[in-house]
C-alpha positions as CSV (number, residue, x, y, z in Angstrom):
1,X,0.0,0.0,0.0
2,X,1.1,3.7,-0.7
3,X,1.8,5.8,2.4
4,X,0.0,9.0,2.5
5,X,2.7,11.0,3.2
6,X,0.1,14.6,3.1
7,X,-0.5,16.4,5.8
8,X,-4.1,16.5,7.7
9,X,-5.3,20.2,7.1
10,X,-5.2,22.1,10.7
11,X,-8.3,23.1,12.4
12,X,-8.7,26.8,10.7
13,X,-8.0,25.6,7.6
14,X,-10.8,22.9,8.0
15,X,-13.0,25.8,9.2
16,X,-12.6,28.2,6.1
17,X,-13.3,25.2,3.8
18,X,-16.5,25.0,6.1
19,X,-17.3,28.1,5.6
20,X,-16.4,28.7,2.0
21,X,-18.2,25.3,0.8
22,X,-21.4,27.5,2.8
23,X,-21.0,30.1,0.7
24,X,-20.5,27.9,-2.4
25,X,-23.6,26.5,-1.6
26,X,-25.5,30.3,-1.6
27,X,-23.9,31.1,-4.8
28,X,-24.8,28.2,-6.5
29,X,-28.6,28.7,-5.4
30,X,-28.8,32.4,-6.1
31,X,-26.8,31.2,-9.8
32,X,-30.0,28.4,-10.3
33,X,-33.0,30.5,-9.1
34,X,-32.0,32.8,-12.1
35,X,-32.8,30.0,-14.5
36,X,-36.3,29.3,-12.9
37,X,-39.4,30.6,-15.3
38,X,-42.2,31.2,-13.3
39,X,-45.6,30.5,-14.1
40,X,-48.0,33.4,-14.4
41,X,-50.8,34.5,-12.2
42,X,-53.4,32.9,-15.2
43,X,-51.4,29.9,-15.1
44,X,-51.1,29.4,-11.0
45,X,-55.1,30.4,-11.2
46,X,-55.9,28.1,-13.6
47,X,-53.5,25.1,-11.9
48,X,-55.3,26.1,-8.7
49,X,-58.9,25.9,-9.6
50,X,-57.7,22.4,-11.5
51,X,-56.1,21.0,-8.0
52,X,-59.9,22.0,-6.4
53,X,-61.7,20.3,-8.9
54,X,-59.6,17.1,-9.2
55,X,-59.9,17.4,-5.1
56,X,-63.8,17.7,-5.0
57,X,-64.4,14.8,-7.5
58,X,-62.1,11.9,-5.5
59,X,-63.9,13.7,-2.6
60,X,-67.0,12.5,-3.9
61,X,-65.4,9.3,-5.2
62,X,-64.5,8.3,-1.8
63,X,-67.6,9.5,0.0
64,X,-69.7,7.3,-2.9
65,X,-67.5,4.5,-2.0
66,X,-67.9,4.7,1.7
67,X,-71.7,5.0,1.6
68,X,-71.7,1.8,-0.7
69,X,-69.4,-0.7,1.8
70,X,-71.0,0.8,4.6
71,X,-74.7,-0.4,3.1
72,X,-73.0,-3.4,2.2
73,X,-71.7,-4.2,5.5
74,X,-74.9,-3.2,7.1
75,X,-76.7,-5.8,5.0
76,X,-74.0,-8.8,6.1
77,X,-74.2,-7.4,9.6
């Protein structure tokens, strides 16, 4: 096997790679959030009523379902 003849970084130095891998981190997130296209306010309206309706129907769905087992289970019962 190969000795590893480097030496372990000292405390400080482990502390300002720490902090500049933090920093790193900020930049690259401020750098992304550029890149993000937005929807507009018709769009998030339009999503928003879809996600209500969608909602509303398995609402239904499930209430529909529950009435029928329950019926079902009071005629075994």
């Amino acid at each position: 096997m190969a000795q590893n003849t480097g030496k372990k970084p000292g405390f400080f130095a482990r502390v300002k790679g720490f902090f500049q891998g933090i920093a790193k981190f900020f930049r690259d997130t401020a750098s992304e959030m550029k890149k993000v296209v937005w929807p507009s306010r018709k769009q998030v309206v339009n999503n928003t009523i879809v996600v209500i309706v969608v909602v509303a129907v398995c609402t239904v769905c499930v209430l529909l379902l529950d009435m029928l087992f329950r019926g079902v289970l009071g005629v075994l019962m």
